[in-house]
DRENZA-417200 format. One line per 4 residues: number of its first residue (from 1); their letters; for each residue x negated, y, z of C-alpha. Coordinates in Angstrom, 1 decimal. Each point is the difference from the previous one (the first is absolute). Layout:
% residues N
NUM) a) X Y Z ~ ...
% end
This chain:
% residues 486
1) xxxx) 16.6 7.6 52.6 ~ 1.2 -3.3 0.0 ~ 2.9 0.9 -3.1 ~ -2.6 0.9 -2.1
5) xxxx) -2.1 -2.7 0.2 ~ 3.3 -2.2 -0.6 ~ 0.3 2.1 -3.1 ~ -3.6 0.0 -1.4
9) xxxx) 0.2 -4.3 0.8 ~ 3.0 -0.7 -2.1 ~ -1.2 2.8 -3.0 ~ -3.1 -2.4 -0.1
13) xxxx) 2.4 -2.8 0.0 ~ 1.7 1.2 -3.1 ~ -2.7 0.6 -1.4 ~ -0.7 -3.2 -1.2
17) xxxx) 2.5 0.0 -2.6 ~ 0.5 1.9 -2.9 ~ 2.4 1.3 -2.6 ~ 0.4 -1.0 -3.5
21) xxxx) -0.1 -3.0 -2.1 ~ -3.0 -2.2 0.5 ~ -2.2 -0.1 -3.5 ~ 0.4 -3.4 -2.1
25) xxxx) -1.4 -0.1 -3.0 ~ 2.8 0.2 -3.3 ~ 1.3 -2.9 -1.5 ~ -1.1 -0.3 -3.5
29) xxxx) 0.2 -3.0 -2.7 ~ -3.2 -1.0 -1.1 ~ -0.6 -2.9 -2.9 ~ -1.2 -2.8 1.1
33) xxxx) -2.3 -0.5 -2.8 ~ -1.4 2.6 -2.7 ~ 1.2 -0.4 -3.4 ~ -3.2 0.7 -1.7
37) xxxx) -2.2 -2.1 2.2 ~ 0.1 -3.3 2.1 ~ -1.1 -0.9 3.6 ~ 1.3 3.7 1.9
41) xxxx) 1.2 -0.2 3.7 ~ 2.5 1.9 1.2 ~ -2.3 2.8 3.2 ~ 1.0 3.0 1.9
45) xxxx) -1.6 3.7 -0.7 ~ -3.4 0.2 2.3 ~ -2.4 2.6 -1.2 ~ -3.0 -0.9 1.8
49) xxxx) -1.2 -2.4 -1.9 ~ -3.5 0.7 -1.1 ~ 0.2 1.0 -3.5 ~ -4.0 0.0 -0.8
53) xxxx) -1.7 1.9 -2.7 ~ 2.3 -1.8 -2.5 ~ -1.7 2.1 -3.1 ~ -3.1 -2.0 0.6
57) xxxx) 1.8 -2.6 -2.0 ~ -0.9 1.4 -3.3 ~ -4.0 -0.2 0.8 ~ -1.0 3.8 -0.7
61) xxxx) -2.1 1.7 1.8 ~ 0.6 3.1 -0.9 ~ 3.7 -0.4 0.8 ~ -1.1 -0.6 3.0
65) xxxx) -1.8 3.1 0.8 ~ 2.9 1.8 -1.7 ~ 2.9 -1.4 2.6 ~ -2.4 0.3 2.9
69) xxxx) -0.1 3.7 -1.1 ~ 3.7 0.4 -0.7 ~ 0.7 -1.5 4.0 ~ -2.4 3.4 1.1
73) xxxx) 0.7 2.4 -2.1 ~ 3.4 0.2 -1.3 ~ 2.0 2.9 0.6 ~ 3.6 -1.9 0.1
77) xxxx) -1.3 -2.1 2.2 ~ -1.2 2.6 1.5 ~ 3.3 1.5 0.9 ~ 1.6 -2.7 0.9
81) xxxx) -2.5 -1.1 2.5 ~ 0.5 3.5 1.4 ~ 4.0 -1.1 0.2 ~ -0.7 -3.1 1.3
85) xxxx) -1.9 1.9 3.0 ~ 3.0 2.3 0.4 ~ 2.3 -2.5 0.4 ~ -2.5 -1.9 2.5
89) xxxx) -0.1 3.0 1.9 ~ 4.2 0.1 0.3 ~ -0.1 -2.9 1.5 ~ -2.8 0.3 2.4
93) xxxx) 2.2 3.3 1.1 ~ 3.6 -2.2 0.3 ~ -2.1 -2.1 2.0 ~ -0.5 2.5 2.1
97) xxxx) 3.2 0.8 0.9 ~ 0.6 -2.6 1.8 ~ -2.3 1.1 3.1 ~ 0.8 2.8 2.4
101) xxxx) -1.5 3.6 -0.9 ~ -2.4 2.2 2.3 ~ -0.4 3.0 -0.5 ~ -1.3 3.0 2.3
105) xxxx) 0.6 4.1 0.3 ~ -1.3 3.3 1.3 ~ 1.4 3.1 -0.4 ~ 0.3 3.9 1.4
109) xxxx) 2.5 2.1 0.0 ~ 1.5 3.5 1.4 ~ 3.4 1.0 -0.4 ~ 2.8 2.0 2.2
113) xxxx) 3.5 -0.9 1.0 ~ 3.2 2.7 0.3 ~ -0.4 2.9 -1.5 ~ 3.2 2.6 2.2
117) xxxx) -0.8 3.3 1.7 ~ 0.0 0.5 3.1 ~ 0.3 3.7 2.1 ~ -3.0 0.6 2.5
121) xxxx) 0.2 1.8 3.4 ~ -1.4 3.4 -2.0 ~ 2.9 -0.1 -2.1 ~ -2.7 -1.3 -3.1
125) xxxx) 1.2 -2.8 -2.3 ~ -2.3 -3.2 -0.1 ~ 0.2 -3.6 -1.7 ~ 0.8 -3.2 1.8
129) xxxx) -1.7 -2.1 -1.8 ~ -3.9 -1.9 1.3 ~ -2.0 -1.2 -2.3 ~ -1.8 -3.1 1.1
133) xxxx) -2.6 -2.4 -1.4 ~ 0.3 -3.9 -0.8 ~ -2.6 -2.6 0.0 ~ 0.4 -3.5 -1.1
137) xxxx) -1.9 -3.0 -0.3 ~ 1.8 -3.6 -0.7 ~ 0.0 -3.5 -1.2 ~ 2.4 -1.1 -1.9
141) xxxx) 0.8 -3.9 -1.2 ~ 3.4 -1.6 -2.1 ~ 0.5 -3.2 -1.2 ~ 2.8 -0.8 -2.0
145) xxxx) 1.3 -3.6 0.7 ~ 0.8 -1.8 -3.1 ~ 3.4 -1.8 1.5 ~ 1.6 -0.5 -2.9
149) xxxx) -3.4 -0.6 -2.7 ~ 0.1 2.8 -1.9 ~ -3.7 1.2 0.7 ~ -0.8 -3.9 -1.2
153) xxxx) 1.9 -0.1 -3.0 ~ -1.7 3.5 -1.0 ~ -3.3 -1.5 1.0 ~ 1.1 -3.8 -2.4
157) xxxx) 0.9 2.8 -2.6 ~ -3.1 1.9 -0.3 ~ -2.0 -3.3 0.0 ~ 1.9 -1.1 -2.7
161) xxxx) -1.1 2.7 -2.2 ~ -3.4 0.3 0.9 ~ -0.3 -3.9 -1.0 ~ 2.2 0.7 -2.9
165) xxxx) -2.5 3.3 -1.0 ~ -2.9 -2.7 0.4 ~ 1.4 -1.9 -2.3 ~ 1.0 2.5 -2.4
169) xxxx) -3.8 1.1 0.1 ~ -0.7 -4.0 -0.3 ~ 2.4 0.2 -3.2 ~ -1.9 3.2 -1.4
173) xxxx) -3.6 -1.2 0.1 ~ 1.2 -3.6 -1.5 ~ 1.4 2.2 -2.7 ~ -2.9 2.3 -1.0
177) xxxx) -2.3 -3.2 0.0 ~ 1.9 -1.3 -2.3 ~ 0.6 3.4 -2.0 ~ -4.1 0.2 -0.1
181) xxxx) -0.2 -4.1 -0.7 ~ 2.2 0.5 -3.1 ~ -1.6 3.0 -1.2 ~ -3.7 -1.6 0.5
185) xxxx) 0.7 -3.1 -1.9 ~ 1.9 2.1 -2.4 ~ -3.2 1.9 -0.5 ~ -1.8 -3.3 -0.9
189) xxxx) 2.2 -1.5 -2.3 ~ -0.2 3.4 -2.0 ~ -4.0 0.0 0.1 ~ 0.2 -3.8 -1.5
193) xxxx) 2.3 1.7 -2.6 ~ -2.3 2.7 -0.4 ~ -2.8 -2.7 -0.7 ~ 2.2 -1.7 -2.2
197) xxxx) 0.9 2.7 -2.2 ~ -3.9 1.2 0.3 ~ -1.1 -2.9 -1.7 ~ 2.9 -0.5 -2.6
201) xxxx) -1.0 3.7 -1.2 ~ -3.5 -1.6 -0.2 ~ 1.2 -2.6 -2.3 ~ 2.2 2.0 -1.9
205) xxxx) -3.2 2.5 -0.4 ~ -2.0 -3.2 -1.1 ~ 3.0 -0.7 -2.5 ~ 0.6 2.9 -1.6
209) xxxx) -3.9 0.1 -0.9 ~ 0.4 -3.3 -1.4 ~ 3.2 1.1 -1.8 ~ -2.1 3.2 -1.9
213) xxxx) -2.5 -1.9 -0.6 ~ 2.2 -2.0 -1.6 ~ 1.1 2.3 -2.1 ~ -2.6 1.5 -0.9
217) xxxx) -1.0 -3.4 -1.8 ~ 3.0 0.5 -1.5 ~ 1.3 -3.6 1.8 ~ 3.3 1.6 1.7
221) xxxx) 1.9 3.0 -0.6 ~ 0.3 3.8 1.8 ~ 3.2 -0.9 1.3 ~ -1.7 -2.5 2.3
225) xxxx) -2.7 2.3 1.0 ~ 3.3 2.6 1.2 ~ 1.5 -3.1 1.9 ~ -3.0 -0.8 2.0
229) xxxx) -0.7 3.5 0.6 ~ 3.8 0.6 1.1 ~ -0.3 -3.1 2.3 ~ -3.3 1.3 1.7
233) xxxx) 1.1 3.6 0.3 ~ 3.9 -1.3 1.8 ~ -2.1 -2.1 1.8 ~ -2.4 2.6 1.8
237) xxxx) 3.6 2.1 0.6 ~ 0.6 -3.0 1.9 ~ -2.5 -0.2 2.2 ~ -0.3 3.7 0.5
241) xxxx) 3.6 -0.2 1.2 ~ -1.2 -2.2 3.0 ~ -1.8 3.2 1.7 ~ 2.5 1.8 0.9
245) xxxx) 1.7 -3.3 2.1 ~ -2.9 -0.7 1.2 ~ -0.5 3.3 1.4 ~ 3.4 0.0 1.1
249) xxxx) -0.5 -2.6 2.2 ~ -3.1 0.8 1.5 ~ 1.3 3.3 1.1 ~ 3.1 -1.4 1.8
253) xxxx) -2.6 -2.7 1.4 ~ -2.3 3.3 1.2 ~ 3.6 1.3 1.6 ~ 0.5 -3.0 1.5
257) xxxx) -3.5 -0.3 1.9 ~ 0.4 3.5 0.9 ~ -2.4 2.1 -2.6 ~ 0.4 2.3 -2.6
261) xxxx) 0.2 -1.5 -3.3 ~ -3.5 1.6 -0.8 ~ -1.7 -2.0 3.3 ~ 0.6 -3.4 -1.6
265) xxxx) -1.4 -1.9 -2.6 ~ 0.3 -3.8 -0.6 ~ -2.0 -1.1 -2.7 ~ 0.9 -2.6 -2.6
269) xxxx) -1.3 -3.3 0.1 ~ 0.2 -3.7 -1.4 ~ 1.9 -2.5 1.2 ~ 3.8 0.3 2.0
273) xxxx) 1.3 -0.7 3.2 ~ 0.9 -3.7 1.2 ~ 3.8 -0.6 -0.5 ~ 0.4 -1.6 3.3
277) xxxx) 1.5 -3.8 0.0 ~ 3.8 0.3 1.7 ~ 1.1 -3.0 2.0 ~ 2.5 -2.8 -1.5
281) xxxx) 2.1 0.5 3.2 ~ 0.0 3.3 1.5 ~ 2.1 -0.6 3.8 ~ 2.3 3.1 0.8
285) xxxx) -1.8 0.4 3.0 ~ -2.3 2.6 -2.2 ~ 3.4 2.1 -0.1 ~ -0.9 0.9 4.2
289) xxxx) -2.7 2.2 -0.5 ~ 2.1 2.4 -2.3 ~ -0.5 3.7 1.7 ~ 3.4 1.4 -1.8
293) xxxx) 2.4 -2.7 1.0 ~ -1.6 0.2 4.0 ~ 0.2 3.4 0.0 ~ 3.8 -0.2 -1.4
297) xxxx) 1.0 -2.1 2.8 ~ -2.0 2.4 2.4 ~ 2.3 2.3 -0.8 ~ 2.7 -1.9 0.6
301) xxxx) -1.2 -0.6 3.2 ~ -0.2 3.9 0.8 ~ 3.4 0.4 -1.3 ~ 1.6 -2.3 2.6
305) xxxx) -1.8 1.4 3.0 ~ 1.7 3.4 -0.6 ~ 3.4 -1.4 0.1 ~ -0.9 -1.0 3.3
309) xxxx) -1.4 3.7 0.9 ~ 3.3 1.2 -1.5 ~ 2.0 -1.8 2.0 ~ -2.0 1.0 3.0
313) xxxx) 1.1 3.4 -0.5 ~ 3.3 -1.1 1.7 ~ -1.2 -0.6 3.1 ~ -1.2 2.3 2.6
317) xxxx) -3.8 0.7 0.4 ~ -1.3 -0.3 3.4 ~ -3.2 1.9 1.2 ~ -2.2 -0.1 3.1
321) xxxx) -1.7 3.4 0.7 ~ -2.6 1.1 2.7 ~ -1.3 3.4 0.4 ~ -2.0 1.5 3.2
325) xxxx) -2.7 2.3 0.4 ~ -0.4 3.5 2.0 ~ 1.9 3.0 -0.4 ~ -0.8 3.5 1.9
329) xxxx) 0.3 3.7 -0.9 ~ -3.3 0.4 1.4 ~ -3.4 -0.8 -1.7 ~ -1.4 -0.3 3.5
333) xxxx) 1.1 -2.8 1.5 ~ 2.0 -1.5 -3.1 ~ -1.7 -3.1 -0.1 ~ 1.3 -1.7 3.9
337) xxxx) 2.3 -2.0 1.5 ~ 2.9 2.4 1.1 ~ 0.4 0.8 -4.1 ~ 0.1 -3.4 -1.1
341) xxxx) 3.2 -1.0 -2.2 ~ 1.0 -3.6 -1.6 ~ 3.1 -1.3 -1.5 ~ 0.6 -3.7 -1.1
345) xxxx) 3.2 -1.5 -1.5 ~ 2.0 -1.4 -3.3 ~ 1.8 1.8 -2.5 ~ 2.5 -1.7 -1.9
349) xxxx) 1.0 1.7 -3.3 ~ 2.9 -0.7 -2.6 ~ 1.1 1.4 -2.8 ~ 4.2 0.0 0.4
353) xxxx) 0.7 1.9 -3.4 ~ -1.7 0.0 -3.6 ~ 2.7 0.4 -2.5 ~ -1.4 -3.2 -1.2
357) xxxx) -3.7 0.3 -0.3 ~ -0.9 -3.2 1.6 ~ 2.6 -2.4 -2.0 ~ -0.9 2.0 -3.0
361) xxxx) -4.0 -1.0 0.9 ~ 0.7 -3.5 0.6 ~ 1.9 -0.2 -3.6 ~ -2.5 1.5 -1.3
365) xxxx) -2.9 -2.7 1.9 ~ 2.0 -2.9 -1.2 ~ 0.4 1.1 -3.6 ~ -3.9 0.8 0.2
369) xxxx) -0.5 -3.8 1.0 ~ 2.8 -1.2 -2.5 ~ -2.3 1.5 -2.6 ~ -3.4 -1.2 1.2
373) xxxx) 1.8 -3.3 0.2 ~ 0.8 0.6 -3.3 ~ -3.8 1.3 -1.6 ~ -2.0 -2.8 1.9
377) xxxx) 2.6 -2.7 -2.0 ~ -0.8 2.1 -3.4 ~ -3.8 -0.2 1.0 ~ 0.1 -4.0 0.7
381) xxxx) 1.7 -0.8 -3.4 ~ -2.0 2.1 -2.0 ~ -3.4 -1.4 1.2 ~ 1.2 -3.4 -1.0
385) xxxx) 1.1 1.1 -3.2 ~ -3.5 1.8 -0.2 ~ -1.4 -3.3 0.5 ~ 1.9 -1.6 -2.4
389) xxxx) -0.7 2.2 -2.8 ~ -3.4 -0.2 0.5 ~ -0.4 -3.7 0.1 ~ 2.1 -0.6 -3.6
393) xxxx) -1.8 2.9 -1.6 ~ -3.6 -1.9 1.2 ~ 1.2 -3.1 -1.3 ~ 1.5 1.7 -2.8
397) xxxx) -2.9 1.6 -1.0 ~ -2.2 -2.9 0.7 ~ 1.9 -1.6 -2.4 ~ -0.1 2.8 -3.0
401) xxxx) -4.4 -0.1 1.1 ~ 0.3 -3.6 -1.1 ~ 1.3 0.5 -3.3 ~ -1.4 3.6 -0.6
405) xxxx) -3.3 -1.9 0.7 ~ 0.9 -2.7 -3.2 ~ 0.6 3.3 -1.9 ~ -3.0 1.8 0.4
409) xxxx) -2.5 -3.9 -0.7 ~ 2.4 0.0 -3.1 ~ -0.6 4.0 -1.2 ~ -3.8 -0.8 0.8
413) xxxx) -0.1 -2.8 -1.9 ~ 2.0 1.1 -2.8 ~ -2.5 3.5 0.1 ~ -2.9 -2.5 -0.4
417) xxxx) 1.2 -1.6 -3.1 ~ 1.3 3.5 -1.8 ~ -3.4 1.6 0.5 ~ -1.4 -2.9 -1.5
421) xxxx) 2.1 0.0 -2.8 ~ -0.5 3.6 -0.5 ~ -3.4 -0.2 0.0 ~ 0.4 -2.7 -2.9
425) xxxx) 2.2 2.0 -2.2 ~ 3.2 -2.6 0.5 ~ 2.6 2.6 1.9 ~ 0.0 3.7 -0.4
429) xxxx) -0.8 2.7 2.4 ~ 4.0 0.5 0.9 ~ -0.1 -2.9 1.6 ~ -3.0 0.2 1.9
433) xxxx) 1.8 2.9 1.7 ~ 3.2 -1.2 0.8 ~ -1.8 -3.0 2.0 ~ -2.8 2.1 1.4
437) xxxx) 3.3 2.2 1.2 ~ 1.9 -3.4 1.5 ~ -3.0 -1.0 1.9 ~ -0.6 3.4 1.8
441) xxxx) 4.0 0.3 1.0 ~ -0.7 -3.6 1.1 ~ -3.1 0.9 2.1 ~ 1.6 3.2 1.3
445) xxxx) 3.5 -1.7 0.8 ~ -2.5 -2.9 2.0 ~ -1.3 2.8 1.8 ~ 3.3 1.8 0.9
449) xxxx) 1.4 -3.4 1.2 ~ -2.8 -0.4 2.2 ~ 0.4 3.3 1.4 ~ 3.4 -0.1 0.4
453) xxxx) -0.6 -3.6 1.7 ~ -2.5 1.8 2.6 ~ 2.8 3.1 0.7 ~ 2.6 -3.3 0.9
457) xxxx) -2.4 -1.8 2.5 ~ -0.4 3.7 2.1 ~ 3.7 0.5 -0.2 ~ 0.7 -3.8 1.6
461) xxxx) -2.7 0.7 2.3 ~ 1.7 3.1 1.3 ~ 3.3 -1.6 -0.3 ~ -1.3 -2.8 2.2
465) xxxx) -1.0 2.8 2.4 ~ -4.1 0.0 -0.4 ~ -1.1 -3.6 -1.5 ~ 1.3 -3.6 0.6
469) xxxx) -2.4 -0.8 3.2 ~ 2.2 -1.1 2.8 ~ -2.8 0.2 2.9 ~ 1.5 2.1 2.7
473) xxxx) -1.5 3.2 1.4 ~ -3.0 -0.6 2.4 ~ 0.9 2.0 3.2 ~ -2.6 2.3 -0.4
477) xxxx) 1.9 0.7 -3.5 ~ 3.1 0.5 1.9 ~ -1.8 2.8 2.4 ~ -1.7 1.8 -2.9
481) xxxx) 3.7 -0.3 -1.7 ~ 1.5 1.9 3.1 ~ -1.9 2.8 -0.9 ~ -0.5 0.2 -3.8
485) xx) 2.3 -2.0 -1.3 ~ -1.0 -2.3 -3.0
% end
């Protein structure tokens, strides 16, 4: 008795230690500055930073509403919440490996043994065989020790990629906000278009009145009654031309909150959503919370452990194992003492030959880390290049706002004086129109800036990860995180 305990003592021993590299993060060059804007700090990847309801920032309501709907409802989301479970459940089950196994049987059974002939003292023939009965009850327990940490390294594994699917699911939802964000304020800038061309139709309608009337007097010629009427009816193409965008959008906004496009309807109104004021100095520290680049370097994580299962696979397994129980070929007195069995002792096992399997598996782990390695790297660099696009195409368009803005008080002005001077008979008809045109291009082209200003902020918001609020996750964040993941 004494051996085995020996044996069971040092396999705990070992225990402690296990095969593989230990994870460290990859090195990667970072800037120390961005080049499009001043005061960034150089921060390490930490997801669970509270992100907030960053689309607040653009004061709407209904936006609100709309995102709060998209978080219940969506059906991409949907899945990969269901993935996310999955891979908590894998985990929870690699956990579970690690703890010795009980399990318990009963069975019946008849059956014979031999099977020869045999002569009897009448000279007749008879069979040797008996045919008995068997019944069993037992207990059974085994507990494979994890010596050499290959039960460990599963378990680091299939954490790993239950965090990484959490963040993946993180990734997803900051994505479709976004998606639904764009296509909202979208939605508005088109309806302050539609207005727009509305009442430039209205004015056109009030100009080609004055324009036959006009010429009926006999005070301008048809040619100017054609151009007015021309200008009205391209104008009314142009505004009809806005339906079909705008229904466009609200169906993939219906898709997005998880409806038919024949459930939803957002009705136009006046006014547009707050372009939301973006720091001077934005700190890289924002560049924590981004879902994508944690759950690249979860991976990463995942793909080391398994070298260190793979190279468990050398090594043998050891196993403790218990059974006992009763065993009789009577029903009668099969549960008592004289029919009571147990067995207790370790197995070791090995495999001694594999044609290569197990070299060819731990090749195969380390080229699976070289290219996670390799993917969270990709995803680091291209969310600061995100970053950086969006901040010079802000400032950019800020910029092109400014002077578009100069533009339009100038096409305004200059419509102003050319009415006026139609009205007195100084400047023909012709060019009437060809201001009247410059001013709506102008007003449109202010618009579409705008809206194009408005599609920027969302994308530097998701770049950022969910908002520029640095205020870490309160721990009743972090527990609601653990189990829907935002």
């Amino acid at each position: 008795m004494q051996r085995p305990l020996t044996l069971i003592a040092l396999a705990l021993l070992l225990s402690g230690c296990a095969l593989g590299p230990d994870y460290q993060r990859p090195q990667q060059s970072i800037p120390v500055q961005f080049r499009q804007s001043e005061g960034w700090t150089l921060a390490n990847p930490s997801e669970n930073l509270e992100r907030g309801r960053w689309w607040s920032l653009y004061g709407d309501a209904q936006l609100d509403a709309l995102v709060e709907r998209l978080n219940l409802s969506n059906q991409n989301l949907a899945a990969a919440e269901a993935q996310y479970r999955q891979a908590r459940a894998l985990a929870r089950g690699a956990r579970a490996a690690l703890y010795p196994n009980l399990s318990t049987s009963v069975g019946v059974s008849r059956g014979a043994q031999g099977g020869g002939q045999s002569a009897t003292s009448l000279g007749s023939v008879g069979t040797g065989s008996a045919v008995s009965n068997s019944y069993q009850l037992g207990l059974n327990a085994a507990w494979e020790l994890d010596i050499w940490g290959k039960l460990r390294r599963s378990l680091e594994a299939s954490e790993a990629t239950y965090q990484a699917s959490a963040a993946e699911l993180a990734a997803l939802r900051l994505s479709q906000q976004a998606e639904l964000v764009q296509n909202y304020l979208q939605l508005r800038v088109l309806d302050d278009q539609q207005r727009l061309l509305d009442a430039t139709v209205a004015a056109y309608a009030r100009s080609l009145k004055l324009t036959e009337n006009q010429y009926r007097a006999g005070i301008v010629a048809k040619s100017d009654v054609s151009q007015a009427l021309t200008q009205l009816r391209s104008t009314q193409a142009q505004a009809i031309d806005l339906h079909w965008q705008r229904d466009q959008l609200e169906h993939a906004i219906a898709v997005l909150v998880g409806v038919p496009p024949s459930e939803l309807r957002i009705a136009a109104r006046p006014g547009l959503p707050t372009l939301p004021q973006i720091p001077l100095a934005l700190p890289s520290q924002l560049l924590e919370r981004r879902p994508d680049v944690a759950a690249a370097e979860r991976r990463v994580i995942a793909a080391n452990a398994e070298i260190g299962v793979a190279q468990a696979a050398w090594y043998p397994d050891l196993t403790l194992s218990a059974s006992g129980g009763y065993r009789s070929s009577s029903f009668a007195n099969w549960i008592s003492l004289p029919n009571r069995f147990w067995s207790l002792g370790p197995e070791l096992a090995l495999s001694l030959f594999d044609a290569g399997a197990r070299r060819a598996e731990l090749e195969r782990s380390e080229a699976a880390y070289d290219q996670t390695v390799a993917e969270y790297r990709q995803a680091v660099l291209a969310s600061f290049r995100e970053v950086e696009d969006n901040l010079v195409q802000l400032r950019v368009l800020e910029q092109e706002a400014g002077i578009q803005q100069q533009a339009l008080d100038a096409a305004r002005e200059s419509l102003r004086l050319i009415e006026n001077q139609y009205k007195a008979g100084t400047v023909d008809f012709n060019s009437v129109v060809n201001v009247q045109t410059t001013a709506l291009d102008s007003e449109r082209s202010s618009l579409t800036l705008l809206g194009n200003r408005l599609n920027a902020s969302v994308q530097l918001i998701a770049a950022l990860g969910g908002g520029w609020q640095l205020q870490p996750a309160s721990k009743e964040d972090d527990a609601r995180a653990s189990v829907d993941p935002q």
